[in-house]
LOKOLKOL-792041 format. One record per atom (N, C-alpha, C): x, y, z; residue in one letter; atom name. Coordinates in steps of 0.1 Angstrom, whole numbers. Example, Ala and Ser with C-alpha at 12.3 -4.5 7.8 and 13.67 -1.06 7.14 Angstrom:
REM LOKOLKOL-792041
R       u       v       w   resn   name
R     132     -57      78      A      N
R     123     -45      78      A     CA
R     132     -33      78      A      C
R     128     -22      71      S      N
R     137     -11      71      S     CA
R     129       0      79      S      C
This chain:
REM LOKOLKOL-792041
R       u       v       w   resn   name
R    -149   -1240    -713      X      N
R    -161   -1232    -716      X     CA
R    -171   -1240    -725      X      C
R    -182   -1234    -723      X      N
R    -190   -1244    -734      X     CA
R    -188   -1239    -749      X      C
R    -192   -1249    -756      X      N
R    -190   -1246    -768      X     CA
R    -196   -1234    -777      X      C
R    -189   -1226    -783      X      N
R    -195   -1211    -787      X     CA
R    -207   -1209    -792      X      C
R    -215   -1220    -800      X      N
R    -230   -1221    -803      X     CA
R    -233   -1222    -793      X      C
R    -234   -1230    -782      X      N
R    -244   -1229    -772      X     CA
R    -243   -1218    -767      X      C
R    -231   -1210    -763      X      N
R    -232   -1200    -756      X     CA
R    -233   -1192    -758      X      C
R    -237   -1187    -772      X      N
R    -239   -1175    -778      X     CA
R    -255   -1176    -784      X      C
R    -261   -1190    -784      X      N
R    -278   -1195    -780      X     CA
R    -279   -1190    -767      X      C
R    -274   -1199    -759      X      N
R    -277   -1189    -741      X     CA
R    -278   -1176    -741      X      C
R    -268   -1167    -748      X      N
R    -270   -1153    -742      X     CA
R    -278   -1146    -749      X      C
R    -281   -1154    -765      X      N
R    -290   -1149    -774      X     CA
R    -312   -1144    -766      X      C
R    -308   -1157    -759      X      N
R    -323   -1162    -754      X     CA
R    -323   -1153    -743      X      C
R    -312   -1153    -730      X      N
R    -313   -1139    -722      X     CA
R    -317   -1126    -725      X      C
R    -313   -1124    -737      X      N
R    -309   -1107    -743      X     CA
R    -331   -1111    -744      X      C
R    -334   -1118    -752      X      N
R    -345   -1119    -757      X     CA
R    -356   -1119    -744      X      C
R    -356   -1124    -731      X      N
R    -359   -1128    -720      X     CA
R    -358   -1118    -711      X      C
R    -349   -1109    -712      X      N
R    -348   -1098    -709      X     CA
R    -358   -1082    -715      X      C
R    -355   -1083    -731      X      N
R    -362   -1077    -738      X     CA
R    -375   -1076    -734      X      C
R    -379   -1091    -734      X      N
R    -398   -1093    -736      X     CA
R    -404   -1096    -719      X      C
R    -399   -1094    -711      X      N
R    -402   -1095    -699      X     CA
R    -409   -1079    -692      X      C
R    -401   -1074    -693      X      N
R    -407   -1060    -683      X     CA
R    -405   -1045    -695      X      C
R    -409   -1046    -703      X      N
R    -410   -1040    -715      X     CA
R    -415   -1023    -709      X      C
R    -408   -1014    -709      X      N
R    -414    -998    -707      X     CA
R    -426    -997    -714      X      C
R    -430    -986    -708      X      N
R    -447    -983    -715      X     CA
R    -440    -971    -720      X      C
R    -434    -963    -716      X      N
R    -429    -954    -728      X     CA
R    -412    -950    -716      X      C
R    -408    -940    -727      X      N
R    -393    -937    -721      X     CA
R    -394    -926    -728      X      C
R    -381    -914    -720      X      N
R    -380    -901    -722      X     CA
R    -366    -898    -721      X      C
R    -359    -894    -729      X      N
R    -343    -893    -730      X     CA
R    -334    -885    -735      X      C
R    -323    -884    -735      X      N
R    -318    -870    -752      X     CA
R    -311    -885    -760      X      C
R    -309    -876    -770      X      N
R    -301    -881    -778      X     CA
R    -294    -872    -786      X      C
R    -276    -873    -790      X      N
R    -269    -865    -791      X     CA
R    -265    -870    -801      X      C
R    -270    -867    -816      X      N
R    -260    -878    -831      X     CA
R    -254    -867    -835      X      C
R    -235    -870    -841      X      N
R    -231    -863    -847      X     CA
R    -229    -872    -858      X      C
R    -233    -867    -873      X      N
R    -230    -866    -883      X     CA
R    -218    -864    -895      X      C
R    -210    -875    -898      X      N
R    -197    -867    -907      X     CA
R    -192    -874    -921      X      C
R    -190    -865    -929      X      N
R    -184    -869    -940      X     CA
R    -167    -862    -943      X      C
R    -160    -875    -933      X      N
R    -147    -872    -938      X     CA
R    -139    -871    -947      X      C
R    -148    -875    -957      X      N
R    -139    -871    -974      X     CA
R    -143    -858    -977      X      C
R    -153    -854    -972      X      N
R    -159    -843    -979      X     CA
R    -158    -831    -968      X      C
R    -153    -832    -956      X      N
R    -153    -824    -945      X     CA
R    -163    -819    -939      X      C
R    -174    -825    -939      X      N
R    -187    -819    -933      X     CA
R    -194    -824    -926      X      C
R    -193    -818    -912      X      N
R    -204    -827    -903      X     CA
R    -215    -819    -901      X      C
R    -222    -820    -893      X      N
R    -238    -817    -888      X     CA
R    -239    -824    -871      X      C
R    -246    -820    -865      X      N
R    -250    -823    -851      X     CA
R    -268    -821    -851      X      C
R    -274    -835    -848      X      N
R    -288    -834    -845      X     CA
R    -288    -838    -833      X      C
R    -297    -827    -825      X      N
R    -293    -829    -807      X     CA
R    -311    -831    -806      X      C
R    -318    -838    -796      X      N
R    -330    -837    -791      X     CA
R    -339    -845    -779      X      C
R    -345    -839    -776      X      N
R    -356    -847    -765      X     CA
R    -364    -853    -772      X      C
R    -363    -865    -759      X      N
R    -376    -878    -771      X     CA
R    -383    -879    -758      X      C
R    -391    -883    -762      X      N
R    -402    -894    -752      X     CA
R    -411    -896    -770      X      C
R    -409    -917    -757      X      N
R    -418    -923    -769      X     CA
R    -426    -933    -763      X      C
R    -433    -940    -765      X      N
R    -440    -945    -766      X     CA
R    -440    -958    -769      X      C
R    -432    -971    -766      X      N
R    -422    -982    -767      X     CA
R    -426    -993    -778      X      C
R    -444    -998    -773      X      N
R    -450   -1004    -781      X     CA
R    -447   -1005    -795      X      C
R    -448    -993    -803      X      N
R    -452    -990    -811      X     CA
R    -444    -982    -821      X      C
R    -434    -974    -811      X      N
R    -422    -967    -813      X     CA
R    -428    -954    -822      X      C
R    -436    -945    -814      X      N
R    -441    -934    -819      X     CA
R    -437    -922    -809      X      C
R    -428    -911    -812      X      N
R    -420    -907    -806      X     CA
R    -428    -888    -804      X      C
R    -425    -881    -795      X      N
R    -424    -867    -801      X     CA
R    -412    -862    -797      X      C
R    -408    -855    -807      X      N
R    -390    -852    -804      X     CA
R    -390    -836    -807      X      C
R    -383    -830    -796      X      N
R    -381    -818    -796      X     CA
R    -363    -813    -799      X      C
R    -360    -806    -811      X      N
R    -348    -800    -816      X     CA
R    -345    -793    -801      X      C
R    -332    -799    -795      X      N
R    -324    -794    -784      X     CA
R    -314    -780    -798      X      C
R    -312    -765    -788      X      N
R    -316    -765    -772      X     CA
R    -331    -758    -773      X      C
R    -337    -753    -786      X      N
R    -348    -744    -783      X     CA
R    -357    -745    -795      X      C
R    -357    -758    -802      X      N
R    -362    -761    -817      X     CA
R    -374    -764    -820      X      C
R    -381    -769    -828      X      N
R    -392    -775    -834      X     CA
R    -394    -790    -832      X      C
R    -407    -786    -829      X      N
R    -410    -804    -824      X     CA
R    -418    -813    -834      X      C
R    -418    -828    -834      X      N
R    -421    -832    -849      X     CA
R    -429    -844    -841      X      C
R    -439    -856    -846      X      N
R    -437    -866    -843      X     CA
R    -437    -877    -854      X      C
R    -430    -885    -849      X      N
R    -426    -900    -858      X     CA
R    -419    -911    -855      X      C
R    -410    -919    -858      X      N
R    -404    -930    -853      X     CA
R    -392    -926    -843      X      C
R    -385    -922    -837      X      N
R    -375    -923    -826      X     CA
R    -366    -923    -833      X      C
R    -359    -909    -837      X      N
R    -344    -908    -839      X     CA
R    -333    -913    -833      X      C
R    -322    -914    -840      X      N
R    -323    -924    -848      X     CA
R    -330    -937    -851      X      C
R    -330    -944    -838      X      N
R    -337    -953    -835      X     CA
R    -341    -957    -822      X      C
R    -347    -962    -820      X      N
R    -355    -965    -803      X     CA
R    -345    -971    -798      X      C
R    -343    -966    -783      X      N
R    -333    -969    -776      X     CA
R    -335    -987    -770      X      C
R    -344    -990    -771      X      N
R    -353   -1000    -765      X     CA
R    -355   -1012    -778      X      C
R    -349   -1019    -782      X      N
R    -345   -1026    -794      X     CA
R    -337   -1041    -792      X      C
R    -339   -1053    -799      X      N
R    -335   -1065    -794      X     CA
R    -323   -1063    -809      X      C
R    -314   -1069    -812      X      N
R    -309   -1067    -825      X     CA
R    -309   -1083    -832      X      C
R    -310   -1092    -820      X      N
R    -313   -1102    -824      X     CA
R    -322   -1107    -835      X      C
R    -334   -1100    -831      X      N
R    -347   -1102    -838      X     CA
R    -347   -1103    -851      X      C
R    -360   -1105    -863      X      N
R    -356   -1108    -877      X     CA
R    -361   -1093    -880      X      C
R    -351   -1084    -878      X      N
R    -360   -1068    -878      X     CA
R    -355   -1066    -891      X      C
R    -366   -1055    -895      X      N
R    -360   -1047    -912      X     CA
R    -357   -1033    -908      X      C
R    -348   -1026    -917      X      N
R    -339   -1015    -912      X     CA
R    -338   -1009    -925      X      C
R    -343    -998    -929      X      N
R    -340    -987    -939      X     CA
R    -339    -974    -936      X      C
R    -335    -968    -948      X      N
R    -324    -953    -941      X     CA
R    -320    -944    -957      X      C
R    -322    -927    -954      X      N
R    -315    -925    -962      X     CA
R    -309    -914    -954      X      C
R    -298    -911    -962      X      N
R    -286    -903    -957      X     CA
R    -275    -892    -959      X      C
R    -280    -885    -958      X      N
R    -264    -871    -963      X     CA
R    -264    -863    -948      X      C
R    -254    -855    -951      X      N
R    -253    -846    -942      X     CA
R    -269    -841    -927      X      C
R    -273    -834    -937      X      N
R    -285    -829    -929      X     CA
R    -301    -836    -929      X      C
R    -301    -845    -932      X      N
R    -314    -855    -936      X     CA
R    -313    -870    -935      X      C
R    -312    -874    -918      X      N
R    -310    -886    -918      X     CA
R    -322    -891    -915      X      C
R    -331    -900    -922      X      N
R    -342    -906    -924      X     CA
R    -339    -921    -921      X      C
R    -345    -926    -906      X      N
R    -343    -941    -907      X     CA
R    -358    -945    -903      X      C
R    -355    -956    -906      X      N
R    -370    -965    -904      X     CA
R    -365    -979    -899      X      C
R    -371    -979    -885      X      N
R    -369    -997    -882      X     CA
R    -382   -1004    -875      X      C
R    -384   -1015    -883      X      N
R    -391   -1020    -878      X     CA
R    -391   -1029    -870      X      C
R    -397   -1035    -857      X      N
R    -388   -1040    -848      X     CA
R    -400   -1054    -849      X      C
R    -397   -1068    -850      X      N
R    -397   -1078    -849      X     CA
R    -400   -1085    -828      X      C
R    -406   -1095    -837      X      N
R    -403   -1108    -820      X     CA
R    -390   -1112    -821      X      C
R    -384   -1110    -808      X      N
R    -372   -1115    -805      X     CA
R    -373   -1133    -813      X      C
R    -359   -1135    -815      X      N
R    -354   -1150    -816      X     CA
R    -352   -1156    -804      X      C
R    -360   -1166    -802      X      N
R    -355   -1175    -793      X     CA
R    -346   -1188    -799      X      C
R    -339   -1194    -794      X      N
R    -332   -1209    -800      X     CA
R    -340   -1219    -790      X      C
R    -346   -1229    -794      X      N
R    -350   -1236    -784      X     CA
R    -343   -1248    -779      X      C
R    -343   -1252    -768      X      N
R    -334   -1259    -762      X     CA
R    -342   -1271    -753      X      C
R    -337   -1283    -760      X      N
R    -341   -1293    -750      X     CA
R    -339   -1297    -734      X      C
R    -354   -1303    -735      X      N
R    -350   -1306    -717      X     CA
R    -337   -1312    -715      X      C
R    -334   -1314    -702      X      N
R    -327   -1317    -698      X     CA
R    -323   -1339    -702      X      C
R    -315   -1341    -700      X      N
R    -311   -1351    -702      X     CA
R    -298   -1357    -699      X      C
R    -301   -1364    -688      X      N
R    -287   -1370    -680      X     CA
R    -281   -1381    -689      X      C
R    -280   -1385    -702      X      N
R    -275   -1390    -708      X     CA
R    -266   -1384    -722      X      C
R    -269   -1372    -722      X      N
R    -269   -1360    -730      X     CA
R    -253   -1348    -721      X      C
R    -247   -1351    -728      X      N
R    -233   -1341    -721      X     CA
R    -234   -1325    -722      X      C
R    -232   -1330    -740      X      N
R    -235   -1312    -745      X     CA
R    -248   -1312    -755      X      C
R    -251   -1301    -755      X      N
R    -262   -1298    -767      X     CA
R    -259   -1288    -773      X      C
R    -255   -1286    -792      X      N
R    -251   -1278    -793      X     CA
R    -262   -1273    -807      X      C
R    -264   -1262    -804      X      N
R    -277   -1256    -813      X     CA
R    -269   -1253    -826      X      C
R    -279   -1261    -838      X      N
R    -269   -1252    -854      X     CA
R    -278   -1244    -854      X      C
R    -265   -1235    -855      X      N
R    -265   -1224    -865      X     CA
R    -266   -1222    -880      X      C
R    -276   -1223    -888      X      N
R    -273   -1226    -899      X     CA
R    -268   -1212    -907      X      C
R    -272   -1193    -899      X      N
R    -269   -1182    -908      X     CA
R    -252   -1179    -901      X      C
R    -251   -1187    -891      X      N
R    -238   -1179    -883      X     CA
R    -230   -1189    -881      X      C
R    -216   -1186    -881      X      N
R    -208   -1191    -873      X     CA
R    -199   -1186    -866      X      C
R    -205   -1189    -845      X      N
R    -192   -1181    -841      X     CA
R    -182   -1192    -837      X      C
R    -169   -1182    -834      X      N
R    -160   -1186    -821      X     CA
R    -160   -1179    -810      X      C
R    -150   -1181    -801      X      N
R    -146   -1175    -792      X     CA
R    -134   -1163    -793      X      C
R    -134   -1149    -790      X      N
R    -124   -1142    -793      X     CA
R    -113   -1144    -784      X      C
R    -100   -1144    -789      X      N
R     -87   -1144    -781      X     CA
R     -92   -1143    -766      X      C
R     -95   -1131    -764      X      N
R    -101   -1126    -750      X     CA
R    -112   -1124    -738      X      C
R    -119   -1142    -743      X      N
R    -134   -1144    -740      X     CA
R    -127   -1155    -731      X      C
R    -134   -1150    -717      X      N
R    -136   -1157    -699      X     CA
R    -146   -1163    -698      X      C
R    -150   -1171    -690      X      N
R    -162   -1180    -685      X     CA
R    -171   -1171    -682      X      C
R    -162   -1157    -677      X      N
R    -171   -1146    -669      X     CA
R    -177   -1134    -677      X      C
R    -167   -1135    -690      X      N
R    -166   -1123    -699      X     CA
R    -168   -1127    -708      X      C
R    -174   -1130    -719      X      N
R    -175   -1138    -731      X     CA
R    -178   -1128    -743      X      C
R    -170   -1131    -751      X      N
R    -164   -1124    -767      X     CA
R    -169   -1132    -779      X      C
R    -178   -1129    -781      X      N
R    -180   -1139    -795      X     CA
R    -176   -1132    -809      X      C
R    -170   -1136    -819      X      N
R    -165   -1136    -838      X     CA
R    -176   -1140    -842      X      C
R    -182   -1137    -853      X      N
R    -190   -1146    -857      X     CA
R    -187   -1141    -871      X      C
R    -186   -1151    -880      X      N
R    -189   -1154    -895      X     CA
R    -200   -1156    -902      X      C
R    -207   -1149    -912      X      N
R    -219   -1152    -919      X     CA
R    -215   -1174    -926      X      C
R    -225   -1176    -927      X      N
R    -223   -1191    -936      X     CA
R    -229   -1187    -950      X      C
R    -226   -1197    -957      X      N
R    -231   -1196    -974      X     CA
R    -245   -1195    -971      X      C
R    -251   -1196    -964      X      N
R    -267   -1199    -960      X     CA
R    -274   -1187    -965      X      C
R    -264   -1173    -959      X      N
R    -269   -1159    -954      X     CA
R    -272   -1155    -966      X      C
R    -280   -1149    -971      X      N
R    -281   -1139    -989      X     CA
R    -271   -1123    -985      X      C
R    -274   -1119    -996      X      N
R    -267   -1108    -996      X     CA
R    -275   -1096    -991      X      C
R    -273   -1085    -987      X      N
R    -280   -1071    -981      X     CA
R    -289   -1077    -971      X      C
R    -284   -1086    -958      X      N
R    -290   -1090    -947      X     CA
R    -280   -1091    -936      X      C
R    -282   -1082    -924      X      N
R    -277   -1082    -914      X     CA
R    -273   -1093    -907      X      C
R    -258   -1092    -899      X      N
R    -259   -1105    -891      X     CA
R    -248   -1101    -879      X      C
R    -246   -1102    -867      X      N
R    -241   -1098    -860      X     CA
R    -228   -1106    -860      X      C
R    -216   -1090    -861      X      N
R    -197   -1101    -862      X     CA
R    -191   -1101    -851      X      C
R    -196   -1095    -839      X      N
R    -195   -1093    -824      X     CA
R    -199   -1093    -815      X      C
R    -200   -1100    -803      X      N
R    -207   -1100    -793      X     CA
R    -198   -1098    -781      X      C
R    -201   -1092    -772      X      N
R    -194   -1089    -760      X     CA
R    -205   -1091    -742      X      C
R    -201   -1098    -735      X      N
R    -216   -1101    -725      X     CA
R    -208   -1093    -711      X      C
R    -217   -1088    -708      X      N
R    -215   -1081    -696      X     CA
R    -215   -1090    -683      X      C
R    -203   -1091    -680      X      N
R    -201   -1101    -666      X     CA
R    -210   -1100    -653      X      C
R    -220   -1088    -656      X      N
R    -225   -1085    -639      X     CA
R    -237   -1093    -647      X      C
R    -245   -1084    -658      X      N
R    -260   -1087    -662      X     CA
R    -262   -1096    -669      X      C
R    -249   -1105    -677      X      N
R    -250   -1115    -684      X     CA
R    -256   -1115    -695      X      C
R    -265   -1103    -702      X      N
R    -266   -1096    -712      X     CA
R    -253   -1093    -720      X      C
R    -260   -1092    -731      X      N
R    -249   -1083    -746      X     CA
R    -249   -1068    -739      X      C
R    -234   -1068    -735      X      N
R    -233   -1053    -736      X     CA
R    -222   -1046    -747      X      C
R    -222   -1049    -756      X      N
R    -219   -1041    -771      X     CA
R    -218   -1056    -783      X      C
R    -227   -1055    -795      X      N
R    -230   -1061    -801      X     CA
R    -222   -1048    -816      X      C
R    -219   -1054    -825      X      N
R    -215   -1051    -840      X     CA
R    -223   -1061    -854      X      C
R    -229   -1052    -860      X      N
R    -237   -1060    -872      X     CA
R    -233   -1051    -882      X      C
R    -231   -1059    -894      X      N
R    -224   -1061    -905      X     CA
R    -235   -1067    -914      X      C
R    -231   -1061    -930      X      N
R    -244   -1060    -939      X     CA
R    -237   -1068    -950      X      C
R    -242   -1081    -951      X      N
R    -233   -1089    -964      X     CA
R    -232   -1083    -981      X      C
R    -223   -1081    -985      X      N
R    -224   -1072   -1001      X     CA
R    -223   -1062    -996      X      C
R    -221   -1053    -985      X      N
R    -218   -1040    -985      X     CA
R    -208   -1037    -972      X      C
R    -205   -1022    -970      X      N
R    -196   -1021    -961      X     CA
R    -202   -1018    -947      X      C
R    -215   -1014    -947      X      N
R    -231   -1009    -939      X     CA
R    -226   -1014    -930      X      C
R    -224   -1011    -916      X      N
R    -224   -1018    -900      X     CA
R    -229   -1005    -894      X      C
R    -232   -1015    -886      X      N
R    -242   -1008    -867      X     CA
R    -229   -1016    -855      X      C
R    -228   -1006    -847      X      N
R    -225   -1009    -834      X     CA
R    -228   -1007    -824      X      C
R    -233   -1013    -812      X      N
R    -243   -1009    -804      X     CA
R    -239   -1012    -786      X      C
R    -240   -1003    -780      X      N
R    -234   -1007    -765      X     CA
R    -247   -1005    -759      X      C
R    -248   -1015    -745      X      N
R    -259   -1019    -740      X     CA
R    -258   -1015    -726      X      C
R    -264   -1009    -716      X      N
R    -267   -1013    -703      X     CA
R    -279   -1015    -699      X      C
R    -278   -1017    -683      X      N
R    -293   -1022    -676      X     CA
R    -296   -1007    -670      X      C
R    -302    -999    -668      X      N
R    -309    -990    -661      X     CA
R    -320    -990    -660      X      C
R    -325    -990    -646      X      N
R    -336    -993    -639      X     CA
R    -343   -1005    -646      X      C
R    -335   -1018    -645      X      N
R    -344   -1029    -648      X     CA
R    -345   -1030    -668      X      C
R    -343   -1019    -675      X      N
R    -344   -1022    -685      X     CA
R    -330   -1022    -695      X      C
R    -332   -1032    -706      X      N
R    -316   -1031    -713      X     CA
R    -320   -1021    -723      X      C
R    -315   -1011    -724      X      N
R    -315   -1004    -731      X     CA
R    -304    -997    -741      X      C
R    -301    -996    -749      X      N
R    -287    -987    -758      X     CA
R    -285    -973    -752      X      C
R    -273    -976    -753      X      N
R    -266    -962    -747      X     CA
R    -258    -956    -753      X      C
R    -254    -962    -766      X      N
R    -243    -953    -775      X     CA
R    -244    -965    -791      X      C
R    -244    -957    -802      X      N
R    -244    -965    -814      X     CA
R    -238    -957    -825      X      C
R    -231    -968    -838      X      N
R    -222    -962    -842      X     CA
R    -231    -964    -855      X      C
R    -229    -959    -865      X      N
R    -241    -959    -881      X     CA
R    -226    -955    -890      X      C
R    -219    -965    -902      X      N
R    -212    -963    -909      X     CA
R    -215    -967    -924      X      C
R    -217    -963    -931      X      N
R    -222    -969    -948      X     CA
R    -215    -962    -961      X      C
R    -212    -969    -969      X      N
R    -210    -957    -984      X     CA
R    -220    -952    -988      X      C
R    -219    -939    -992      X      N
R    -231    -932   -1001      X     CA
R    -222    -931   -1015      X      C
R    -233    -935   -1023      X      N
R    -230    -931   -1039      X     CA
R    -241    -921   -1045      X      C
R    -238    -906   -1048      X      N
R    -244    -897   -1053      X     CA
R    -240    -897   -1067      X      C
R    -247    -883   -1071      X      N
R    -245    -884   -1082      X     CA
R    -226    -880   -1081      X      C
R    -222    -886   -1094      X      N
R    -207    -881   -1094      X     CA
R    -196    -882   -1077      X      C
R    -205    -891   -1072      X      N
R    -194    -890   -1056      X     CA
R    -197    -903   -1052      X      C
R    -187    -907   -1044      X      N
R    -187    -922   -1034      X     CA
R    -181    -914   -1020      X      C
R    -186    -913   -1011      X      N
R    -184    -912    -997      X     CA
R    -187    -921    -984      X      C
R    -180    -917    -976      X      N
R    -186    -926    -962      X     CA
R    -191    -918    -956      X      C
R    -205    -921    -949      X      N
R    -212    -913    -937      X     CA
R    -212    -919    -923      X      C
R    -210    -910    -913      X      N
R    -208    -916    -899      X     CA
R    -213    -913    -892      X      C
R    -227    -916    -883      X      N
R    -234    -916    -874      X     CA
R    -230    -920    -861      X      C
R    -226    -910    -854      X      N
R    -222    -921    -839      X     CA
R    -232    -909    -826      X      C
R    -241    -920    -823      X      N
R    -250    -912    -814      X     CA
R    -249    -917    -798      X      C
R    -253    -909    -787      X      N
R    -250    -911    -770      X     CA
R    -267    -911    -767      X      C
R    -272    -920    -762      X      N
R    -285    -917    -756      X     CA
R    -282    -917    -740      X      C
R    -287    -906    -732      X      N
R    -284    -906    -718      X     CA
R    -300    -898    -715      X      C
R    -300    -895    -699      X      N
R    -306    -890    -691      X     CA
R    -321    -898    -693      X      C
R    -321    -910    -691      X      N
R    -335    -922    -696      X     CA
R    -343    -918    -681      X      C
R    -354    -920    -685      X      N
R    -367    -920    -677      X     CA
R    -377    -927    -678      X      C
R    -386    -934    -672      X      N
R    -392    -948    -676      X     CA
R    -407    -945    -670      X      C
R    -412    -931    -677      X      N
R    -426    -931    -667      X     CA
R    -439    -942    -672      X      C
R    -447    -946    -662      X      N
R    -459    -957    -664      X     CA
R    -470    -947    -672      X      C
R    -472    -933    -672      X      N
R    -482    -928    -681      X     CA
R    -477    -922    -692      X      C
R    -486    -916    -700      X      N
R    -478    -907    -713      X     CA
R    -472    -892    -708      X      C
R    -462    -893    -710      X      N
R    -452    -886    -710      X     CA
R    -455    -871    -719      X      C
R    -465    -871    -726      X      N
R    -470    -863    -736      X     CA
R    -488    -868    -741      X      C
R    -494    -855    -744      X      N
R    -510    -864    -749      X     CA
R    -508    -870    -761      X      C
R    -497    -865    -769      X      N
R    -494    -867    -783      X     CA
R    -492    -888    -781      X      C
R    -488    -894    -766      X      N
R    -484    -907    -772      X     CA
R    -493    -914    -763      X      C
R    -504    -910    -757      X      N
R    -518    -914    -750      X     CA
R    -520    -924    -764      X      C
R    -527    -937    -760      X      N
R    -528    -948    -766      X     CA
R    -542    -943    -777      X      C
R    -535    -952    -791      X      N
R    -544    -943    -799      X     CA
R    -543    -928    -804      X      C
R    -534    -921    -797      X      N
R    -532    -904    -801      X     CA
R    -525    -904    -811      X      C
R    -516    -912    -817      X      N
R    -507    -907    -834      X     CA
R    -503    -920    -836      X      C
R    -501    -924    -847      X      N
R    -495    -933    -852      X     CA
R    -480    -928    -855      X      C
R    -470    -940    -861      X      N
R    -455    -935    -867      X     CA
R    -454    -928    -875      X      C
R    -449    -923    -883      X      N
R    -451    -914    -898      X     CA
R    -437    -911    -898      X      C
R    -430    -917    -908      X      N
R    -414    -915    -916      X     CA
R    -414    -901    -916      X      C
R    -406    -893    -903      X      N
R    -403    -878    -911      X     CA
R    -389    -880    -913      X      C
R    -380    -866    -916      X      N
R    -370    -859    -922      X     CA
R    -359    -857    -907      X      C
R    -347    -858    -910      X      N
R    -341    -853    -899      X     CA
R    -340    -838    -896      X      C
R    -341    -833    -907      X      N
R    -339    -820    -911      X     CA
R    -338    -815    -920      X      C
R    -338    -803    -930      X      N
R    -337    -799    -941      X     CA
R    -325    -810    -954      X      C
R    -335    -812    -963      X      N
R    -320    -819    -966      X     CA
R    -313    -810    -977      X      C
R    -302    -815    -975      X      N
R    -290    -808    -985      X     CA
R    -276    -824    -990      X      C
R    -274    -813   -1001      X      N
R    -266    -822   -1015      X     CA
R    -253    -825   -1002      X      C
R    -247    -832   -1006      X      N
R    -255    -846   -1018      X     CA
R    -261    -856   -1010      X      C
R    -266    -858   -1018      X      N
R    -278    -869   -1014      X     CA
R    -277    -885   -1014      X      C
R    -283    -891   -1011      X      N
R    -279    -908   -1015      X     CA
R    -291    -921   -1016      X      C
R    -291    -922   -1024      X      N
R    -303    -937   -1029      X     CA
R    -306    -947   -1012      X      C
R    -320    -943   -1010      X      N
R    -327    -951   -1003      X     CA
R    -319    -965   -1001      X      C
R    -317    -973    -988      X      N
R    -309    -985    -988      X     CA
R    -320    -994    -977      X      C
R    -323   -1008    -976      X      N
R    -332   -1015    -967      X     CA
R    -324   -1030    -965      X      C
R    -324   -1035    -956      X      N
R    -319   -1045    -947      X     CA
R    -325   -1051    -945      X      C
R    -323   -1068    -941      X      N
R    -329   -1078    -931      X     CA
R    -321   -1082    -923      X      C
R    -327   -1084    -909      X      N
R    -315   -1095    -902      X     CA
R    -326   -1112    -899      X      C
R    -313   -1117    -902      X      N
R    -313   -1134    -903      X     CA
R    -306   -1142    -891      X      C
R    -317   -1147    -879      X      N
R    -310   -1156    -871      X     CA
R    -305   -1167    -878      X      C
């Protein structure tokens, strides 16, 4: 196999090539997050219809099965997202008030020299990562580990998993990890109708409240995608609303200190 930098540069530039190529003008979906704090026994369920608006990531979301409709950024997060990219990611969090904000970046490309018949391998540094190969990574199936380097700062994302889907040759489930904290995302990928899109993501972090340390657990299903060419609503007609940070829902104790991210190719 080739060597795990280049190959995890190759699939990096796909994932990106993919992304920025046939981009939705908007999409329309549910999304199903359950919410839980197992130290504390308490979960929550936020269920809803999106249609958004891709560009821009300005959403209107209707509370499934009979709720109030809001508009703002794409709960939890836009299905439609590169994770590669140098994106920023903040969030706050308890039970009933999940508040995220992502901002989504130009994909990373690695650039890669022409060709050269004197030239065997080319292997791209990495100067924030270092992968290998996992026990269980094929020519056809490929498993990347990856290690932050001394390079990386602290409270900056970096991806500790990669998994490539043998048909699309895309990342189809990626894992990111927050250096200094326990914070990770995990993210599973398919192709439907031409587009790579997330189909299931997992959101795990400490909260420190007043007098409490807990873990919160976000694991959401996005299904039933729709990819219409006009707006889906007048609310996301070009120019009709900007994004605006709302509330997941009423919030309730305990609560937890605002937290923000980078990710570093």
């Amino acid at each position: 196999m080739l060597p795990p930098d280049l190959a995890l540069a190759t699939l990096i530039n796909r994932a990106a090539n993919a992304y920025q190529t046939s981009p939705p003008a908007y999409m329309t979906y549910r999304e199903q997050t359950h919410v839980s704090a197992p130290s504390l026994g308490r979960t929550q369920d936020i269920n809803r219809s999106i249609a958004v608006r891709v560009s821009d990531n300005v959403a209107v979301m209707r509370d499934l099965p009979n709720g109030g409709e809001r508009v703002g950024q794409a709960f939890p997060i836009i299905p439609y997202f590169d994770p590669f990219s140098s994106f920023q990611f903040s969030y706050f969090a308890n039970l009933k008030n999940v508040t995220i904000e992502l901002d989504r970046k130009d994909p990373f490309v690695f650039p890669m020299p022409a060709a050269d018949s004197g030239v065997d391998v080319t292997v791209p540094y990495m100067s924030f990562w270092a992968p290998r190969y996992a026990p269980d990574s094929t020519e056809d199936h490929l498993h990347f580990l990856i290690d932050p380097t001394p390079r990386i700062g602290n409270n900056s994302f970096y991806p500790t998993a990669v998994v490539e889907d043998p048909v699309s040759h895309l990342p189809s489930h990626i894992e990111m990890q927050v250096t200094g904290t326990d914070e990770a995302i995990a993210l599973d990928y398919q192709m439907i109708d031409d587009h790579w899109v997330i189909t299931h993501g997992t959101f795990t972090a400490t909260q420190h409240a007043v007098f409490m340390t807990f873990k919160v657990i976000a694991d959401v299903t996005f299904d039933q995608f729709a990819f219409p060419s006009d707006p889906p609503d007048p609310r996301l007609a070009p120019g009709a609303a900007t994004p605006t940070p709302l509330p997941s829902a009423a919030p309730t104790a305990p609560t937890a200190a605002p937290h923000a991210a980078d990710a570093q190719p």
